[in-house]
N, C-alpha and C positions, 0 to 999 in steps of 0.2 A: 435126571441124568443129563439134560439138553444143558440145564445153567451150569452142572461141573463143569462139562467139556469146554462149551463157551469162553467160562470164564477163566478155566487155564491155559485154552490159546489166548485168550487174550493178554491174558499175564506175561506167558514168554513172550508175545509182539512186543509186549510194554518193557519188558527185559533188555530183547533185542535192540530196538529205539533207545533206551537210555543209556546203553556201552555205546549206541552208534554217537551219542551224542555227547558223551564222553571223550571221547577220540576226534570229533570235530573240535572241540574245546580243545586238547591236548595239539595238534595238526601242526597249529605253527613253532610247536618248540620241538615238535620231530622232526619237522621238514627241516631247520636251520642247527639242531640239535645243539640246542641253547635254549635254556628256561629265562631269558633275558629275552621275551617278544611278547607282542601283542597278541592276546589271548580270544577267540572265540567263545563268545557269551549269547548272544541275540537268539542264537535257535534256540535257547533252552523256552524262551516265552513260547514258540509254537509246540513244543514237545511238551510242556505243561498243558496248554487248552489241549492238546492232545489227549493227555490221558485225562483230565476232565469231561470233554466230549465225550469219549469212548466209556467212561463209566457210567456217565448218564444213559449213552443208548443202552448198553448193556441190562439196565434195572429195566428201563421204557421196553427192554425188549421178553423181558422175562417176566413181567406184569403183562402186554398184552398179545404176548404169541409165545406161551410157556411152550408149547409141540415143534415149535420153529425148528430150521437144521442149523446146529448148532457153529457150522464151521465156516457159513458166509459171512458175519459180521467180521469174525476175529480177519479173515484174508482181506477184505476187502477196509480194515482198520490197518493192517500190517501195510498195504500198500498205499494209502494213502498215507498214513505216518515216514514210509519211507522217501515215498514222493515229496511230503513237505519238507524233512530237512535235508532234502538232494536240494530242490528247486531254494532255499536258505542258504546251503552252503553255495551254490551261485551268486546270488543275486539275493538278500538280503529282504531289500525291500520287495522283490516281488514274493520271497518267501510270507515277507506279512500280509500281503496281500491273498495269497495262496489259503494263509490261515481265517483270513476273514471268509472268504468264501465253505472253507473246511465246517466253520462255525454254521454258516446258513443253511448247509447240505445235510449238517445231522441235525440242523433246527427241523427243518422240511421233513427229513427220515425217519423224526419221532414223531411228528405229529401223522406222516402219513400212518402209523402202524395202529390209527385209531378206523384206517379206510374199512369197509365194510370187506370182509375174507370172500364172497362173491366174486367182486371185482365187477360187478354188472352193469355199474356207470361209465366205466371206457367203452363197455359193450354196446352198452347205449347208445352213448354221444361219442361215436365211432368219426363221422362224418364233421360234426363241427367239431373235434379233435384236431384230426387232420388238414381239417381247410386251415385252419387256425396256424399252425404249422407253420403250413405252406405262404401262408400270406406275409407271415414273419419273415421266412425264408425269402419271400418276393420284394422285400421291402426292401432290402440290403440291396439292390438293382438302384434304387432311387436316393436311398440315406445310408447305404452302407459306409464304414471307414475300416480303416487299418489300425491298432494300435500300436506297432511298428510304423506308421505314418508312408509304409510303400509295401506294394504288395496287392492281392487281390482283398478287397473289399469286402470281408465276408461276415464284418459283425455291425450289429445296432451298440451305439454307445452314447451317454450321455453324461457331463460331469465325471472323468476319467473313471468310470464305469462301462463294462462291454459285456455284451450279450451275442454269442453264435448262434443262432437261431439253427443253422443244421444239424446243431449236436443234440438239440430235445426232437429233431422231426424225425431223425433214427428212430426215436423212442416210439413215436406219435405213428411212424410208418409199420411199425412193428404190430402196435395195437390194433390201428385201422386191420390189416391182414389177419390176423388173429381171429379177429369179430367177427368178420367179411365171410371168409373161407370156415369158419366152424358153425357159422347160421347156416351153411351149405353144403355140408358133409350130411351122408356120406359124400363124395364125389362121382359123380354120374360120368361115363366110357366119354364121350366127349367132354372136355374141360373148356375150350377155347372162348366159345360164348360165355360160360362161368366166371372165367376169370379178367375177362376184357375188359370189365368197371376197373379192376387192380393193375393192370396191365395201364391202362389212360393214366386213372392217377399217379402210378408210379412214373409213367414216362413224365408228367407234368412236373414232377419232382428234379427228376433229372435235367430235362430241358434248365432249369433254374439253376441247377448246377454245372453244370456244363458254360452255359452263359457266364456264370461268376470266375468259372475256371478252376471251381472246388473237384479236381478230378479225383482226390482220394477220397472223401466221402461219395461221391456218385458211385463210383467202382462199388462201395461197400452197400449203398440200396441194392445196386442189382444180384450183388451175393445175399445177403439179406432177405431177397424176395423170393430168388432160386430157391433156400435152404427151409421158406417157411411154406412155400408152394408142393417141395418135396417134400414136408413132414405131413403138411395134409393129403397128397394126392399117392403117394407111396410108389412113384413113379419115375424112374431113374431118369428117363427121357430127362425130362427135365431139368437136371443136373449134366448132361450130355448138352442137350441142346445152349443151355447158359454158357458152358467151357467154349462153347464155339462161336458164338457169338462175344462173348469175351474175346476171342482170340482173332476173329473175324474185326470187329471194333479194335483193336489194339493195331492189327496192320493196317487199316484205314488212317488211324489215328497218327500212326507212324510216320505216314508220307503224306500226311495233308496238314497234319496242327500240329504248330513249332515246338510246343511246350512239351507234348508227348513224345515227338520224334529227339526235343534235347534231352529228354529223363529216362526213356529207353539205352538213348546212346552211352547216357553217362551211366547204369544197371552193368550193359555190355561190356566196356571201355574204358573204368572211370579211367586208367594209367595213361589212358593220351590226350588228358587234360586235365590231369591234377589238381593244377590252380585254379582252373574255368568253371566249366558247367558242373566237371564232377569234385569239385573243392569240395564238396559238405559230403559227401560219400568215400571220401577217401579220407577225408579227416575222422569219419567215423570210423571207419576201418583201422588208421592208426592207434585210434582211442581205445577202443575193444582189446587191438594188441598190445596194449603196453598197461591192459588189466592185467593180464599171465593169466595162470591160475588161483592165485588169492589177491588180488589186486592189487593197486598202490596204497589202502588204506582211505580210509574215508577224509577229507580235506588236503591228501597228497598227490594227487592225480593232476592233470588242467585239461580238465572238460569244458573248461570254457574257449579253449582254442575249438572248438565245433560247434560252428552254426547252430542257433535257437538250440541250445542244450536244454533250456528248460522247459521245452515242448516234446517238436520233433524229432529230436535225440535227446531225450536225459533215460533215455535207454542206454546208449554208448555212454552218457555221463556215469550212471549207475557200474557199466561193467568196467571201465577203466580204473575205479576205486574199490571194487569189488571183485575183480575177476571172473571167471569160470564160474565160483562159487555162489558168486551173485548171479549170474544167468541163469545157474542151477535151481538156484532160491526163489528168483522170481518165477520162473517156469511152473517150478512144482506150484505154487500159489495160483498161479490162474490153473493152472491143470485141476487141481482143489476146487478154485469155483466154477469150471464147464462140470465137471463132474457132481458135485452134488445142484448145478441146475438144471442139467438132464437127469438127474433123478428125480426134484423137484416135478418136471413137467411128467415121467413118465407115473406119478405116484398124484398128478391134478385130480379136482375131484371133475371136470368136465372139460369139453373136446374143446373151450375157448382158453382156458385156462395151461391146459397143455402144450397148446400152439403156443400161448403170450410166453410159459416158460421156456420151450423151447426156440423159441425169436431171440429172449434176451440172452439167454446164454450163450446160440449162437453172434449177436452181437458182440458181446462182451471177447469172445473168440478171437472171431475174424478182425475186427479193429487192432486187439492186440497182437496179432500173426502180421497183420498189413504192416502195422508201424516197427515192429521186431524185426521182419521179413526186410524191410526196408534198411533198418541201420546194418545189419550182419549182410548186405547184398544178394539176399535170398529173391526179393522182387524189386521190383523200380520204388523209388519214392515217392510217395505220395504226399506228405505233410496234414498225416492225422493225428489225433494225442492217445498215448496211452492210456487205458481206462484206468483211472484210482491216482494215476503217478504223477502225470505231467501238468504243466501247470496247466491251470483255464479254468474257469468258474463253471463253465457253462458244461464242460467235458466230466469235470466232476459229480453235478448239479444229476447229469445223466446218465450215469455210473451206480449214483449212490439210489439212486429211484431205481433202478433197475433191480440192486440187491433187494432193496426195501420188497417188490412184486415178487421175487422169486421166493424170499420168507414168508410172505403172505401166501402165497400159492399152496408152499411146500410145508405149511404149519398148523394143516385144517386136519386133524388124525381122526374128527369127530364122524368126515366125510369119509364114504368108501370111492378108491378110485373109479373116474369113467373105463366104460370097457375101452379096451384096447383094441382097435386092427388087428395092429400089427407093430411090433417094437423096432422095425428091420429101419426106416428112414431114423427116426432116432438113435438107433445105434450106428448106421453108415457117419453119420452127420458127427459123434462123438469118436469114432476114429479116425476119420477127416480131423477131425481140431487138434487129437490127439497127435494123428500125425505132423500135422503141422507144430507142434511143440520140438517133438520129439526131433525135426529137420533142423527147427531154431538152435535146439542144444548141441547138435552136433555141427553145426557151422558156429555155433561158439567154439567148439572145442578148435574147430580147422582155423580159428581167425585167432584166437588167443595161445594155442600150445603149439602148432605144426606151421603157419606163415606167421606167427607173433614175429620170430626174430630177425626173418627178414624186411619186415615192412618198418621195424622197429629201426633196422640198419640203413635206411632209405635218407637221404641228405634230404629229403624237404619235410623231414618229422623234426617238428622245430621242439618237440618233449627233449630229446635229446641236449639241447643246450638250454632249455627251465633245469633238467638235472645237473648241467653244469657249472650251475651261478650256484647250487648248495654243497654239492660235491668238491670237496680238489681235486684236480687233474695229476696225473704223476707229472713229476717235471722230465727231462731227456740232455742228458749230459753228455759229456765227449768223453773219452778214453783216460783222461787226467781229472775227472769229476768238473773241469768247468759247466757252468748250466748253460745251455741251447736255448729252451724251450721253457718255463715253469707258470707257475699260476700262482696271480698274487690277490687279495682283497680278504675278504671275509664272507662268513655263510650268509647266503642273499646276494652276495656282490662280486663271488668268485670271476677272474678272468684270465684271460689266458696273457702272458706275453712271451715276445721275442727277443731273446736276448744278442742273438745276432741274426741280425734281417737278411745279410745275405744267403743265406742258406736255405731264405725260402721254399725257391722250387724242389728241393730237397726233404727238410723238412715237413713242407706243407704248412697248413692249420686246423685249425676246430672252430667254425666261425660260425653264427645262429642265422645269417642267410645263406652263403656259401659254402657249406657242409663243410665237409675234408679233405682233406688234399697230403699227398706226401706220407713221412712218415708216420706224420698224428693220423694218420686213416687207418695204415697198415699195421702201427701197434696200438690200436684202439683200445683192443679189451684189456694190455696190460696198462696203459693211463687212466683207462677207466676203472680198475680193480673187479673187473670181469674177469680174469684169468691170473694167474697166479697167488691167490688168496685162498686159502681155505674153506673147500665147499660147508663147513659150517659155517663161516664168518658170511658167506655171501647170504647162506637163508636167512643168519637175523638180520643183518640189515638190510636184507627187504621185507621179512615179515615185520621188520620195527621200523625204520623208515622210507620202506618203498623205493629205494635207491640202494644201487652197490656200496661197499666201503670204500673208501679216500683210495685213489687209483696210487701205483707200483711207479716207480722209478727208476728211467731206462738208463742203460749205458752205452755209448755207442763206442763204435771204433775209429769216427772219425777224431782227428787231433786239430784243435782249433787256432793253434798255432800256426803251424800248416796249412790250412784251411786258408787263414789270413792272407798268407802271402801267393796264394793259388789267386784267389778273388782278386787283392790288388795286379799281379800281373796280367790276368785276364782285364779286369778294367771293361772298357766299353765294347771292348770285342766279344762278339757274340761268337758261344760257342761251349767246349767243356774239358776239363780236366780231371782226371784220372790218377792218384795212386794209391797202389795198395801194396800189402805186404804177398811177396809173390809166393812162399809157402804156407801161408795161414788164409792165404783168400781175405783178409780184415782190408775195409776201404779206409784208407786216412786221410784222404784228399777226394772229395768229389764237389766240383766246381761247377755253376752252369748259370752261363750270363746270354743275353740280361734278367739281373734276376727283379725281384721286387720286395717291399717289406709287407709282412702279411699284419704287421700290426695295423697295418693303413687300408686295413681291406673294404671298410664300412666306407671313405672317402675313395678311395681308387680302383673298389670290387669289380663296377659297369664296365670303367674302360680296360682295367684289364684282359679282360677274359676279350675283350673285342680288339686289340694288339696286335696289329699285324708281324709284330717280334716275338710273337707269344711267350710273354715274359714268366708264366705258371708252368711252362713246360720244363720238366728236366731232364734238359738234353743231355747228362749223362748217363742215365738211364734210359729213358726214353725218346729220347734225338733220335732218328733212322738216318744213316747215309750210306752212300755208295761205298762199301769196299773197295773195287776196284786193283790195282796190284800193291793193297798194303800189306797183305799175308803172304810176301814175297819169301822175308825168311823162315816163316814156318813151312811154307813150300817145300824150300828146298832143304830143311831139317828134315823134312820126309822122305821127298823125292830124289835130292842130290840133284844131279843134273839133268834127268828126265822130265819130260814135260806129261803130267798126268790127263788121262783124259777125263769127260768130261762128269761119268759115273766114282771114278775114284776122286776128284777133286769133292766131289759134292759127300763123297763119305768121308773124306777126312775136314770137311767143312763141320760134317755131325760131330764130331768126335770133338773138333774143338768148341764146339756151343754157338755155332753162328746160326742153327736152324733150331733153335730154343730158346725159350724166354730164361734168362737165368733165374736159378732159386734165389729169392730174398727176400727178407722181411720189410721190402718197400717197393711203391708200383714202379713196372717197367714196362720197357715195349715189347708187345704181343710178337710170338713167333712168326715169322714169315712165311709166307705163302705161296710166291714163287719163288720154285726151288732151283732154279735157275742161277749156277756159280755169278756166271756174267753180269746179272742185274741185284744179284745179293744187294742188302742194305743192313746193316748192323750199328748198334748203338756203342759209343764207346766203353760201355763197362762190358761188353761181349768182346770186344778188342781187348783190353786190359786183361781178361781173363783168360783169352787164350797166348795173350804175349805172354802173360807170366809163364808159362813153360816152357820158356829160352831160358826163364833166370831159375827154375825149381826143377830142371834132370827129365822135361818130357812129359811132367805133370799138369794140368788145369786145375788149379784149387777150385776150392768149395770158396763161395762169396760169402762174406759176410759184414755185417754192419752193425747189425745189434747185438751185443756181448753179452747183456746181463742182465737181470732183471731185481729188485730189491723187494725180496720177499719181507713179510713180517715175522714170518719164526724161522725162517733159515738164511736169512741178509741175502746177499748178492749169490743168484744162483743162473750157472751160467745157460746161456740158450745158444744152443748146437748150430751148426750149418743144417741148410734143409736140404742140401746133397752130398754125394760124395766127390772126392776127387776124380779125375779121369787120368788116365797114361794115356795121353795121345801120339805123345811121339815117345821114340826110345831114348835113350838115355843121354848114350853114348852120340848117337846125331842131335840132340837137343841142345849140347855142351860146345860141341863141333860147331852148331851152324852160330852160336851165340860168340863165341871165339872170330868168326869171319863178320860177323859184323859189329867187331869191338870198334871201339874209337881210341884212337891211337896213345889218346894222352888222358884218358878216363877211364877207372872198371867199370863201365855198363856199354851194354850193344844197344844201337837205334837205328830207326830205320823211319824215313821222312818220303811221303808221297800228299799227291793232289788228285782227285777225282770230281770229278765234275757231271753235276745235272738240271735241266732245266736251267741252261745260262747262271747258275750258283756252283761255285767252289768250296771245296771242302780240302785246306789243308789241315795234312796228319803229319804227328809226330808218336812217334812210340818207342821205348826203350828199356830195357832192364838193368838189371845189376849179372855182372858177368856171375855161373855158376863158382861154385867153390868160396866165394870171397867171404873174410871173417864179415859179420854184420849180419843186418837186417836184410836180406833179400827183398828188393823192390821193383816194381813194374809201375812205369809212365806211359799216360796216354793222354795225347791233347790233340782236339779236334775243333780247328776253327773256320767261322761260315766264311772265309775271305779268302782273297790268293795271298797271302802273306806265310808263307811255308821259314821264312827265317825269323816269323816273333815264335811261328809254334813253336822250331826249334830251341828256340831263345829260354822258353817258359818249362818248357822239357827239362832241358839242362837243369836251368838253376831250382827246380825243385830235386832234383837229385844232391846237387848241391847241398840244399837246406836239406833236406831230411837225412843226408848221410851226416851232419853235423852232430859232433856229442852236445 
């Protein structure tokens, strides 16, 4: 029954691996969606010795441990196969390299399965095990190197061959304790003197790491020895005492060694240094989130923006092309081998046996909880490898011995088991590991499904514009279909351009170091075909190419005819201009100088932003200045001749929108704070919007800017105001006050003031079209940083001018 089972999990891994590698093959002509590209071949040679390998161990294992548990090869095959063409689809050449070792670790795994089922020669030579180890481990002090060529020191290498010596002294520490503590059992009411030979050693272990600055493998002896201490002693103490002493060492560690106090801080922190210490934790954190719940697809993701992906993360590599579903997958697999190797140890045929099974499995645990814990921010980082996955010879090398001991253990059926104590630390110990799965998966679910789209919407997730070079962008046009905005190239080379620069601060952009800005921020999801698409169109192309479909194309209401001659008479004058249609709320003029061209943002991105004219801001949205007496005639539209005090000015202040951010589909400036009439500060498009109700009967339109959107099955479908009108004043005095401040040889009323702050002027001009008049009802606002109140009026006028022209 042992070789059915076996050999049909094995079968579906061998299933699973050759669709995954089929789809790696497939990658580049999804990703560019065009069978016109370079195609993915090279992993098929590792997925081939792959099932080579795995066939051979498979017979080597059914020839000589027919009783074995049947379900440690096939998980511990699944994840090494998975691991090889994750670490392939990175990096290539180290995938071959990955393979050669794969090659020597099931060479070692079949011939160990000839070791005698006793196991009584680690029992043995317990002691020169260990020293053996350790010496290795000590060497690296003197001939250690990096194969990275910076870093800590922590392997033997010769002939671009490397050896980590700490990753078989886990093993080797395991054993020693095992041997130590079951020549010693039962265990006698004091332990202390018992265990003080294991106690020196292990500390001797430590010191050596600690010294190299291997602090995640040290953390994992001292759990290691806690868990194997509590399987023989059945004594919680000591699981109590380790946590505190843990926790003890962790705030010494905190505020005395740099390494520990910068890897804590970046656990706690990473968002107030993103790019610094916590770069690789928050790059992980992006990666996780922009798996979702079914991932990007295998070869569609870019795991390769996160630090040592094929080590220390190809955890987050795995979930970012995987998803949720992959988290899920791998979990349940190591869940699979802690469990049948605490069955393993509780089903030994004696008390050394038991311990060595219950050592390794709790190894095999804890390393994968440490390194999981680590990428999902569940604990600080450490920089240790996934058992089975990540790349390294030597992590592998002690991985796959491991399995090998736990089939050996758990495949004697001839043996009756040793008596048992007691089952209570073995089972504490597997609900412990359990738990900690079970914590993993649900900080998958909080990091991929509930903060996925936030972190996803974060301007320094540079996935965001790898999606934009294969994606098209919607383009964004004015009111007459001329284009603003669009995106020109091909899949791989998509880019964005400006087709009038001046409207930068307006507009904005979508740029891969400078995120967004403007309107491309605030209609994102419809240029990105995140919104407006048909929730089936979006699931397949992302279950088919891990990206939305070809983004929507806007329509605005600005008119870029107008537009033109706003920009030109503003000129070098800093400042903004204002019109819109004063009963529809539609902007068709919004001007704001100085501006800049955002096509030049890769040459002039630095100095930008550091402008003392801050040339990104758009001051007709978001400029603040003094009001001061320009709501002179809505005043008196209200009040007549009375002078309001200082509760009713500040309510008819609300009523016309000067203590509100306006609604719109582009960023503005934040509501005001203090409510104080006298120091008020308002943006010109908060002015524009309350003037327009001299020219509309009393009314405050709804603002708008974005018209339309171009759907795929229903064309241009229109997008609403995100408020409603207001009646702020009444009709009949809105008509009256606009009448008294007509101009004598023009239909429209203005009204021109200067306020001043901080030794800066701010002249205004603002104007409407008289009520009643056939036409377009319009409202002008121009606000410029200078004392020059007769250009404002200048620029006033002759846009009234031009846009009242047929």
């Amino acid at each position: 029954m042992a070789d059915v089972i076996q050999r049909r999990l094995l079968r579906w891994a061998a299933v699973f691996l050759f669709l995954y590698s089929i789809i790696l093959t497939l990658s580049p002509a999804v990703r560019e969606r065009s069978f016109d590209v370079t195609y993915r071949w090279s992993h098929w040679l590792g997925f081939a010795i792959w099932v080579v390998l795995i066939i051979v161990a498979d017979r080597a294992t059914m020839s000589y441990l027919p009783e074995r548990d049947p379900y440690l090869l096939p998980a511990a095959a699944l994840l090494s196969g998975w691991g090889l063409l994750t670490i392939w689809r990175l990096d290539s050449s180290f995938g071959l390299r990955q393979m050669i070792w794969l090659v020597i670790c099931i060479g070692i795994f079949i011939a160990g399965l000839r070791l005698p089922s006793s196991l009584n020669f680690l029992r043995r030579y317990k002691y020169l095990l260990l020293s053996s180890g350790l010496l290795l481990t000590a060497l690296t002090l003197l001939f250690g190197t990096n194969p990275g060529g910076y870093g800590p020191r922590l392997w033997l290498g010769c002939c671009g061959i490397y050896f980590q010596p700490s990753e078989p002294l886990k093993l080797l520490l395991i054993i020693y304790l095992a041997a130590y503590l079951a020549d010693r059992l039962p265990i006698p009411l004091r332990i202390f003197p018992l265990i003080l030979p294991t106690l020196l050693v292990t500390g001797l272990a430590l010191l050596i790491l600690l010294i190299q600055q291997d602090l995640g493998t040290a953390s994992i002896f001292i759990l290691l020895f806690t868990v194997i201490l509590y399987m023989a002693t059945d004594r919680r103490r000591t699981l109590i005492g380790t946590g505190a002493a843990l926790a003890l060492a962790g705030l010494v560690g905190y505020f005395f060694i740099s390494v520990i106090h910068i890897r804590v801080n970046a656990w706690l922190n990473p968002w107030n240094d993103p790019s610094g210490h916590s770069y690789q934790i928050v790059q992980s954190l992006l990666a996780i989130a922009n798996g979702g719940t079914i991932g990007r697809g295998p070869g569609l993701g870019s795991p390769t923006l996160v630090p040592v992906a094929l080590s220390d993360f190809i955890f987050a590599a795995i979930t970012e092309e995987n998803g949720l579903i992959g988290i899920i997958g791998l979990l349940t697999v190591f869940g699979l081998i802690l469990s049948r190797g605490m069955r393993a140890a509780l089903r030994a045929p004696d008390r050394f046996r038991r311990l060595l099974a219950g050592g390794l499995t709790a190894y095999i645990g804890i390393q994968s909880l440490v390194i999981i814990g680590g990428n999902l921010r569940l604990l600080p980082l450490t920089g240790v490898t996934l058992p089975f996955v990540s790349y390294g010879g030597s992590s592998l090398l002690t991985s796959f011995i491991a399995i090998l001991l736990l089939l050996i253990i758990g495949g004697q059926a001839e043996e009756e088991p040793a008596q048992l104590n007691s089952a209570r630390p073995y089972s504490i110990v597997s609900i412990l590991l359990g738990l900690g799965l079970a914590a993993a998966a649900l900080s998958g679910v909080w990091w991929t499904v509930i903060r996925g789209p936030d972190l996803l919407a974060r301007t320094d997730n540079p996935r965001r514009a790898i999606a934009d070079r294969y994606v098209p962008r919607g383009n964004i046009i004015d009111r007459e279909d001329n284009p603003i905005d669009t995106t020109v190239g091909a899949s791989g080379s998509y880019e964005r351009k400006y087709l009038y620069p001046d409207l930068g601060p307006v507009t904005g952009y979508t740029q891969p170091v400078f995120g967004q800005a403007g309107l491309e921020a605030s209609l994102d999801d419809y240029l990105r075909g995140l919104q407006g698409n048909p929730s089936s169109l979006l699931w397949w192309d992302y279950l088919l190419y891990g990206t939305p479909p070809p983004g929507l194309d806007v329509r605005l209401s600005l008119d870029l005819s107008l537009q033109a001659n706003a920009d030109r008479m503003l000129g070098n004058h800093p400042g903004a201009v204002i019109l819109l249609n004063s009963q529809s709320g539609e902007i068709l003029v919004m001007a704001s100088h100085p501006t800049f061209d955002p096509n030049l943002l890769n040459e002039q991105g630095s100095s930008l932003v550091q402008n003392p004219h801050a040339p990104l801001l758009n001051r007709a949205a978001q400029g603040l200045y003094v009001l001061g007496t320009l709501a002179q005639p809505l005043i008196q539209a209200q009040f007549g001749s009375q002078q309001p005090n200082e509760k009713e000015l500040g309510n008819f202040y609300n009523k016309l929108g000067f203590y509100q951010a306006p609604q719109l589909r582009l960023p503005v400036a934040p509501a005001p704070t203090n409510k104080a009439t006298s120091q008020l500060r308002v943006s010109p498009l908060q002015v524009a919007l309350a003037a327009a109700a001299l020219s509309n009967h009393g009314t405050v339109p709804a603002s708008r800017i974005a018209l339309a959107v171009k759907t795929p099955q229903q064309g241009w479908v229109i997008l609403p105001a995100l408020n409603q009108p207001v009646q702020a004043i009444q009709s009949s005095a809105a008509d009256e006050a606009a009448q008294a401040f007509a101009s004598t040889d023009q239909p429209y009323w203005h009204y021109s003031s200067q306020t001043s702050e901080n030794n800066s002027t701010t002249s205004w001009f603002m104007g409407g079209t008289l009520p009643n008049l056939q036409g377009t009802p319009l409202t002008v606002v121009v606000a410029l940083e200078e004392d020059n109140a007769r250009l404002a009026k200048q620029i006033g006028q002759s846009m009234f001018d031009i846009a009242r022209q047929p």
